[in-house]
Structure formats: structure tokens, C-alpha cells
C-alpha positions as CSV (number, residue, x, y, z in Angstrom):
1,X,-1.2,-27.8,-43.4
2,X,1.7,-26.1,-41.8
3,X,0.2,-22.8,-41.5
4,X,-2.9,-24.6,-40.2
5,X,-0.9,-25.9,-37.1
6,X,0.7,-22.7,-36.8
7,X,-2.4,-21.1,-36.4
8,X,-3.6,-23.5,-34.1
9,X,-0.3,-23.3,-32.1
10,X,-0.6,-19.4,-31.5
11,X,-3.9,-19.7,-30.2
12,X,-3.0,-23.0,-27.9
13,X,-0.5,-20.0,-26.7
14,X,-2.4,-17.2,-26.4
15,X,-5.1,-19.2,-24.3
16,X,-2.4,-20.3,-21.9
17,X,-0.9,-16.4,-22.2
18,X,-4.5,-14.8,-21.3
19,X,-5.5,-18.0,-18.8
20,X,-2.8,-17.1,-16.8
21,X,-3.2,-13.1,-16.5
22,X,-7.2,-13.8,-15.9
23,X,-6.6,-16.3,-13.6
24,X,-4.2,-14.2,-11.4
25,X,-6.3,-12.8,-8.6
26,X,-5.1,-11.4,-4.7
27,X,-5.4,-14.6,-3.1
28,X,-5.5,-14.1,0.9
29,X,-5.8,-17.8,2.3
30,X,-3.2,-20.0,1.3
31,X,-1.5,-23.5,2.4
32,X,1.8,-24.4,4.5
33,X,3.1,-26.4,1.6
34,X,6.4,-25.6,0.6
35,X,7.4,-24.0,-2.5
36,X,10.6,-25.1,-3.7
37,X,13.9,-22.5,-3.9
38,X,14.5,-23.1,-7.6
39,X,11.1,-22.1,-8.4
40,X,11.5,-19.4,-6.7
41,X,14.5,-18.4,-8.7
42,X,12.7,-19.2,-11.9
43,X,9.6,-17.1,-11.5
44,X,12.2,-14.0,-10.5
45,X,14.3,-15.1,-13.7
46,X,11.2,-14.5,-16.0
47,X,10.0,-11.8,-14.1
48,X,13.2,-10.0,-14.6
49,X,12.6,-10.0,-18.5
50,X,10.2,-7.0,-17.5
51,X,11.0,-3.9,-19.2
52,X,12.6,-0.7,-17.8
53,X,14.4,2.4,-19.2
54,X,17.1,2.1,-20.4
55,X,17.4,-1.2,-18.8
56,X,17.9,-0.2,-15.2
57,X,16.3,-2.9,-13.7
58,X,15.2,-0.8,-10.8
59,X,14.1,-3.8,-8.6
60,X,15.4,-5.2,-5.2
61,X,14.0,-8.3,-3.9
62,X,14.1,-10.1,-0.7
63,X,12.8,-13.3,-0.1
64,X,11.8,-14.5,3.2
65,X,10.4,-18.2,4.8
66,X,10.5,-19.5,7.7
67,X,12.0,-17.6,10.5
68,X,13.1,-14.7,8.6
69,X,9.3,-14.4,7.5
70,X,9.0,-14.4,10.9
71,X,10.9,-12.1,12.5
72,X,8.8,-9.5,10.3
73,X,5.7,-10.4,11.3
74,X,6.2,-10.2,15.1
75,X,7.9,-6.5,14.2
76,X,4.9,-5.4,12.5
77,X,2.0,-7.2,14.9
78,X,4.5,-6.0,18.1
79,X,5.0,-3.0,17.1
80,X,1.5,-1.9,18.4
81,X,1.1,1.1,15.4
82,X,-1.9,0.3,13.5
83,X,-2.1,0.4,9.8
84,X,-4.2,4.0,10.1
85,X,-1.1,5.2,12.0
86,X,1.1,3.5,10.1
87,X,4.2,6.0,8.7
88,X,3.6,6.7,5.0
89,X,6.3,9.0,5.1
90,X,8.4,7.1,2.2
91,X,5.5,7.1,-0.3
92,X,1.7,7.7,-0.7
93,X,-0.1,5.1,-2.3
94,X,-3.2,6.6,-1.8
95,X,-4.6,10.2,-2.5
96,X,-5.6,11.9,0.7
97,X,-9.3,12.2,-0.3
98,X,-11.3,9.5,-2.6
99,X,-13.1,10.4,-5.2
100,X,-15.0,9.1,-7.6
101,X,-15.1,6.4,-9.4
102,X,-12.6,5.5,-7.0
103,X,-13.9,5.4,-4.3
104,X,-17.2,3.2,-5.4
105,X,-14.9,0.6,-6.4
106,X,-12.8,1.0,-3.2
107,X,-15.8,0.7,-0.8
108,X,-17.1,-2.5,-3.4
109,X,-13.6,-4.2,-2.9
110,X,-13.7,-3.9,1.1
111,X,-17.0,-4.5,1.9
112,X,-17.4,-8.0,-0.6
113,X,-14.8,-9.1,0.9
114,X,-15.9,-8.7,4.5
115,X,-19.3,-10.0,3.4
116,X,-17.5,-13.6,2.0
117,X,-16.0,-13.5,5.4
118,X,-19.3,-12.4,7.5
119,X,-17.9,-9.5,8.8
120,X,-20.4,-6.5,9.0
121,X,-19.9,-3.5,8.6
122,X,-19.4,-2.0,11.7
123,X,-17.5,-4.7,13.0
124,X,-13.9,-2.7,12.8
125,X,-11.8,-4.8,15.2
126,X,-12.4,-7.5,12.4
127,X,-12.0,-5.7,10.1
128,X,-8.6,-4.9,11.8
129,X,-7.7,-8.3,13.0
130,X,-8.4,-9.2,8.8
131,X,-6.4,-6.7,7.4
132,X,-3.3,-8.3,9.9
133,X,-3.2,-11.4,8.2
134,X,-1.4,-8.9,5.7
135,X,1.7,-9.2,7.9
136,X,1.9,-13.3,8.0
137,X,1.2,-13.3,4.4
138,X,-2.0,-15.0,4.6
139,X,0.3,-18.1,5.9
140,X,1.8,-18.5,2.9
141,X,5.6,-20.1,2.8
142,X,7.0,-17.5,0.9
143,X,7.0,-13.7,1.5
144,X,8.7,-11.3,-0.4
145,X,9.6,-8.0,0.1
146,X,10.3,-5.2,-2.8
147,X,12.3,-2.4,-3.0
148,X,13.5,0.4,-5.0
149,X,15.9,3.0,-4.9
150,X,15.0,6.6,-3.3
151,X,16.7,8.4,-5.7
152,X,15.3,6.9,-9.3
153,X,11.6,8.8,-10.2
154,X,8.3,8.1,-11.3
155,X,9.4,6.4,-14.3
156,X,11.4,3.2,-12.5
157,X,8.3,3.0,-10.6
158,X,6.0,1.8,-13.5
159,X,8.8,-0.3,-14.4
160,X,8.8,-2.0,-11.1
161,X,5.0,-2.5,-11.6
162,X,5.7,-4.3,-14.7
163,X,7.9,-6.2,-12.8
164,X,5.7,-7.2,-10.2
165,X,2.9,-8.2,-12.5
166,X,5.5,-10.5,-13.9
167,X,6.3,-12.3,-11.3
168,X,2.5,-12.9,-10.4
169,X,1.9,-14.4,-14.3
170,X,5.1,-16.5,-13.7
171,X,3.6,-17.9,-10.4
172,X,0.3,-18.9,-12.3
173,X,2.5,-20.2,-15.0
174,X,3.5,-22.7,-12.2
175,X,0.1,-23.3,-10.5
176,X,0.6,-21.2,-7.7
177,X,-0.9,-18.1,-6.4
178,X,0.4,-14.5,-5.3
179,X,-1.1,-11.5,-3.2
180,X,0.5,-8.3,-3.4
181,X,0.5,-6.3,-0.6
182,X,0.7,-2.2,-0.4
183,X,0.0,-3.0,3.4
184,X,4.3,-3.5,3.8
185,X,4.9,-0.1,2.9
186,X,4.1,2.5,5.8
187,X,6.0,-0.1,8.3
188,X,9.4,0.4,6.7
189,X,10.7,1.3,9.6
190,X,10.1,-2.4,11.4
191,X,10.7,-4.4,7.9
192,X,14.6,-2.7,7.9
193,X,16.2,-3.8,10.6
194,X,15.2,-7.0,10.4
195,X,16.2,-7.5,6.6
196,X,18.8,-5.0,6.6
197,X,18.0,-2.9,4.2
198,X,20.1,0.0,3.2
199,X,19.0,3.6,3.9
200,X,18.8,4.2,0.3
201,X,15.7,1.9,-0.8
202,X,12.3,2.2,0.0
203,X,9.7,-0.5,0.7
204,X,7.5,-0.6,-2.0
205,X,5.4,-3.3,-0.8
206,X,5.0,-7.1,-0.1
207,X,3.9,-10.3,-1.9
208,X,2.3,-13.6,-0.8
209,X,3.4,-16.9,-2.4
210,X,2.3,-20.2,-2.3
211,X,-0.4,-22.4,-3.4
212,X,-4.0,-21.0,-2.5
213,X,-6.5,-22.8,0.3
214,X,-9.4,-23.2,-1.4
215,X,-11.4,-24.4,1.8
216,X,-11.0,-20.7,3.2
217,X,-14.5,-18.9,2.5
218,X,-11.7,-15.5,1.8
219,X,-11.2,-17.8,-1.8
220,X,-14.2,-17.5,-3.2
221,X,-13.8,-13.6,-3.2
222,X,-14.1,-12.2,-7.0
223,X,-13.3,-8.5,-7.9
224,X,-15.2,-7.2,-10.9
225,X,-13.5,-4.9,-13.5
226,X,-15.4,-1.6,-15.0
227,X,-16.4,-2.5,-18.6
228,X,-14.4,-1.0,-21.5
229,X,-16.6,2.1,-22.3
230,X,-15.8,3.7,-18.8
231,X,-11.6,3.8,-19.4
232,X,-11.2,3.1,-23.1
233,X,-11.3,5.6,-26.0
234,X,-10.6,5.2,-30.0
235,X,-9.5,7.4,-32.4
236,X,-9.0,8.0,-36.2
């Protein structure tokens, strides 16, 4: 009988482990409610438990609302650089040229979103005016901004990602929804000043927090993933 419930206890756990990871999605419409500071401090407690080499912990975190939230938003959106002239200078997130399958998937992400939202595709300054909700975080209450170290490598970085995804799961964990953003990154040079951040750490990108609008046609976007026989192989 014990090993019975056991049983049924580990799967109880692994359907809330797996409902939250499949639940997590980029949520870009979200509601003014407030999300509470000790939650806040929770979800960054348990994301912390991510692992990193020899435990360096490579991650920097600041946490905006209100005005603070802000004051980056009006650098960004004053600024008057757009996000194709935007200075990458600190790190590329993206190759200079797509390729496939890469760029299938891109173009598939883009364009069904736009088509949730009934923007065609040759409507750029749409296009444009939806990619700046990036920078008021989809009016969410919280925004956060990450960053790392210049002087750590390529390995700290995939333990930041670890990090990140973390702090999504924890957020789902708590019935609320995140949206990281790569968008931050290229205006580093509006985000410092008005966080000051030290010379030595990089933006590595942003993050939405709060609980999702569901009325907002941008919610019922879904993004497929490629089936197991494109990415995954076995061996014996």
C-alpha cells in the first residue's frame, strides 16, 4: 500500500513538474494587477537553485515597477533608435544571416503572431509599433532586467539560461505568466543610466511579469515545436 501511494505521489509531482514547463509560454498582453514583493523574492529564491560552474552564480538582477519601470521605457521609446538600429555591440543574439531550419521557424513565429493580431504582412509600422510594447513589458507590473558579467565566457551564459528558465517555471508554479525579452539587449546604452549599472555587466535581456490578459487576441498565440525526429538522435 505504501509503495502504491508512493507511486501515485511521484506522478501527482511529475504532472504538476511537466504542467508547469508546458504551460510556460511568451505571454505579451498582460494585466495591471499587482504582483506582490515577496513573491517576487520567492520565484528569484527558487530560481537561484539553477546550476552553474562551479557555483558562480553568474546572474545580476534588477527589478523594476512603477516609476522605475518607467523611466526605461520612455529611454528606449524616446530615444528615437529603432530596434533595426539598435546597438548590438555587447552581444549578438542572432547570426547575421538565417538559415535553415531557422529561418522557417523564425518567419512561422512572426507572421502567426501578426495574423492573431490582424496585422498583414506588409504592414511594417505595425509591425513596429507591436514589437514596442517590448519596452512597457506588455503592461505588466513587473519588469526585470538581467545581467551578466563581461568578463565570464560562454559557459556562465548557459548557466544564466538555466537560470532564466527557472524563474519562468517558478512564476507558473504561482499562476502567473512571464515573457522574456532579447529585445532589452541592443539598448544597453539607455537601460544603464537609468538603473545604474556598472560598466562591467552586460544586458542580457528583459522579462515580463504578471498575470496574463486573456481578453487580448495576442493570448491566444501558440508556437509549435519541431517533432523529435528532426533534433533528437539514439545511440547504442
Amino acid at each position: 500500500m505504501l509503495a502504491r501511494g508512493a507511486a501515485a505521489n511521484a506522478k501527482d509531482e511529475t504532472a504538476i513538474v511537466d504542467e508547469a514547463i508546458v504551460s510556460r509560454r511568451s505571454v505579451r498582453a498582460f494585466l495591471p494587477t499587482p504582483v506582490d514583493d515577496a513573491v517576487i523574492r520567492e520565484i528569484l529564491d527558487v530560481a537561484a537553485r539553477a546550476p552553474s560552474g562551479t557555483n558562480m552564480q553568474p546572474w545580476k538582477v534588477y527589478v523594476t515597477k512603477g516609476e522605475s519601470k518607467q523611466r526605461i521605457t520612455d529611454a528606449i521609446l524616446n530615444s528615437g533608435i529603432r530596434a533595426e538600429k539598435a546597438n548590438w555591440d555587447e552581444y549578438k543574439y542572432y547570426p547575421d544571416q538565417f538559415f535553415e531550419p531557422y529561418l522557417a521557424r523564425r518567419r512561422a513565429n512572426g507572421f502567426g503572431l501578426y495574423s492573431v493580431l490582424g496585422i498583414g504582412r506588409r504592414e511594417v509600422e505595425r509591425m513596429r509599433a507591436q514589437h514596442d510594447r517590448n519596452f512597457v513589458f506588455f503592461d505588466a507590473p513587473v519588469g526585470m532586467i538581467f545581467t551578466i558579467d563581461r568578463r565570464l565566457n560562454q559557459g556562465s551564459w548557459i548557466d544564466y539560461g538555466m537560470f532564466l528558465q527557472n524563474i519562468m517555471i517558478a512564476a507558473r508554479g504561482r499562476g502567473l505568466h512571464t515573457c522574456p525579452q532579447a529585445a532589452f539587449a541592443p539598448y544597453h546604452n539607455q537601460i544603464r543610466p537609468v538603473l545604474d549599472i556598472p560598466d562591467e555587466e552586460i544586458v542580457v535581456c528583459g522579462m515580463a511579469l504578471g498575470h496574463e490578459d486573456t481578453t487580448k487576441p495576442e493570448s491566444t498565440f501558440r508556437t509549435d515545436r519541431a517533432p523529435q525526429e528532426e533534433w533528437v538522435t539514439f545511440r547504442e
